[in-house]
N, C-alpha and C positions, 0 to 999 in steps of 0.2 A: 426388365419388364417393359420398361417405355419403347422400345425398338419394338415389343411384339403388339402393342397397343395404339401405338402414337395413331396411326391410319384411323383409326376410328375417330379420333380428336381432332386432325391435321385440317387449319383452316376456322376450328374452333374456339379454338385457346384463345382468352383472353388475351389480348397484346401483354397483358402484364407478365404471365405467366409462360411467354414465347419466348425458351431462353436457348432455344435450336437457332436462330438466324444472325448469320452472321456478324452483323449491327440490329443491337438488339432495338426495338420499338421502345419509348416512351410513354408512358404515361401521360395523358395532360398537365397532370399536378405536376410529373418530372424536370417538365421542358422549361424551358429558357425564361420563358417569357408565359404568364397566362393568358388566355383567348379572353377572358372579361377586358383583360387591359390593352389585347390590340384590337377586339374591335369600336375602342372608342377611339382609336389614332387617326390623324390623316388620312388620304389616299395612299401619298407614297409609303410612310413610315407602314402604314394596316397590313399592306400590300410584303412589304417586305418582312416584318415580323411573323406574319400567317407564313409565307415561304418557309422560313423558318422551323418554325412548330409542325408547318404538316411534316418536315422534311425528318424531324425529331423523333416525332408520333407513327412514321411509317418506317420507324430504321435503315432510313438515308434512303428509303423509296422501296427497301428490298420484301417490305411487310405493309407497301399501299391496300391490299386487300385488306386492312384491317380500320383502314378509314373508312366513313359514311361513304352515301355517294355524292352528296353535298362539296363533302371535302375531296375525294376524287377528283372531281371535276375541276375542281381548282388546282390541284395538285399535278395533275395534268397540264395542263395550262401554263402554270408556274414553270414546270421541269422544260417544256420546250421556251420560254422565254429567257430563262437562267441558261441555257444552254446557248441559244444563238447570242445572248450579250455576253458569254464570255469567252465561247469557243466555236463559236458559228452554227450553223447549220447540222455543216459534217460530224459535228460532235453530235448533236443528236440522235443522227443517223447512227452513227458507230455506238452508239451506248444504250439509246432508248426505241430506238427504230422498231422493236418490237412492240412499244406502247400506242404505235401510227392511230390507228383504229379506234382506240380510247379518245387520243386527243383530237382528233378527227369530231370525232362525234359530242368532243366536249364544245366544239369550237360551235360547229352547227348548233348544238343547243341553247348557247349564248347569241346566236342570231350572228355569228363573226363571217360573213360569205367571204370576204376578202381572207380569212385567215384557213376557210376550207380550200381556197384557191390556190392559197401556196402552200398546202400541202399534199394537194393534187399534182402541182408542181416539182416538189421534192420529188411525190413518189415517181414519176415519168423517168425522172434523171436514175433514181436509185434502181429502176427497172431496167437502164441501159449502161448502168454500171457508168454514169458520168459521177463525179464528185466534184465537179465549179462549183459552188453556189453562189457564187457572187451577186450574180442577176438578181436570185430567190432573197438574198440578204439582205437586197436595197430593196426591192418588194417589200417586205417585214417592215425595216423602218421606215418607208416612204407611206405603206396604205394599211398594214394590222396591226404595229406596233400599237399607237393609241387607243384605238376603237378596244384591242384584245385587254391592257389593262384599266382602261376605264370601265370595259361589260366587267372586268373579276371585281373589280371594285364594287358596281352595283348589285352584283350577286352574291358577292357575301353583304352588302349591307339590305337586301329583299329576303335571304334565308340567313340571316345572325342566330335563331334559334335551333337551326342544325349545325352550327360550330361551335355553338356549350358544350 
């Protein structure tokens, strides 16, 4: 019956009740850690605990549709920073490169010019089929690394009441 129906639902369903995705999505109450108690944390700890829970809450990223846009946008953000600190650039690329557009446009929302610039950047190399990123990688940490987590920091702590 689900197979002749699900279309009508697909996109609907509660996270809770999304048990088609490969890693299944979390509940808030499920996760690790609750959002009341990371967002009274530090910078770094808030920062890293939210990673976390979005990453929980969207089923390791496979069920982001199912977050606000609040939390999108962070999550976004997060996934291209978690990426280049621990596998560069090219890992982005090769795994999230279809998100470009998303984080593109989360960056510019945050007011990050330097971090729309390097992925203006990215995309030119990705467009000529280069994979260096070396250049782009000391870019990151040299001019968007700070600016990019200090804006996530102030924008969840400007909207805290769309991460209840």
């Amino acid at each position: 019956v689900w197979e002749r129906y699900k279309h009508l639902v697909e996109g609907k369903v509660p996270v809770s009740l999304d048990t088609t995705a490969p890693n299944k999505p979390l509940l808030p109450e499920e996760c690790t850690m609750q959002i009341a108690d990371i967002l009274v944390l530090p910078e770094d700890s808030l920062l890293l605990e939210l990673s976390t829970h979005l990453y929980e809450m969207s089923g390791c990223g496979e069920c982001a549709n199912y977050l606000n846009k609040w939390k999108r946008l962070v999550f976004y953000l997060d996934t291209l920073c978690v990426d280049i600190n621990s596998d560069g650039i090219e890992h982005f690329v090769e795994y999230h490169w279809h998100r470009l557009k998303q984080t593109k446009k989360a960056m510019e929302d945050l007011g990050i010019e330097k971090g729309v610039q390097l992925l203006d950047m990215v995309h030119k190399k990705v467009k000529k089929h280069i994979e260096d990123f070396e250049d782009e990688e000391t870019f990151y940490y040299e001019q968007v690394e700070k600016d990019l987590l200090s804006g996530l920091y102030q924008y969840v702590l400007q909207n805290k009441e769309h991460f209840r």
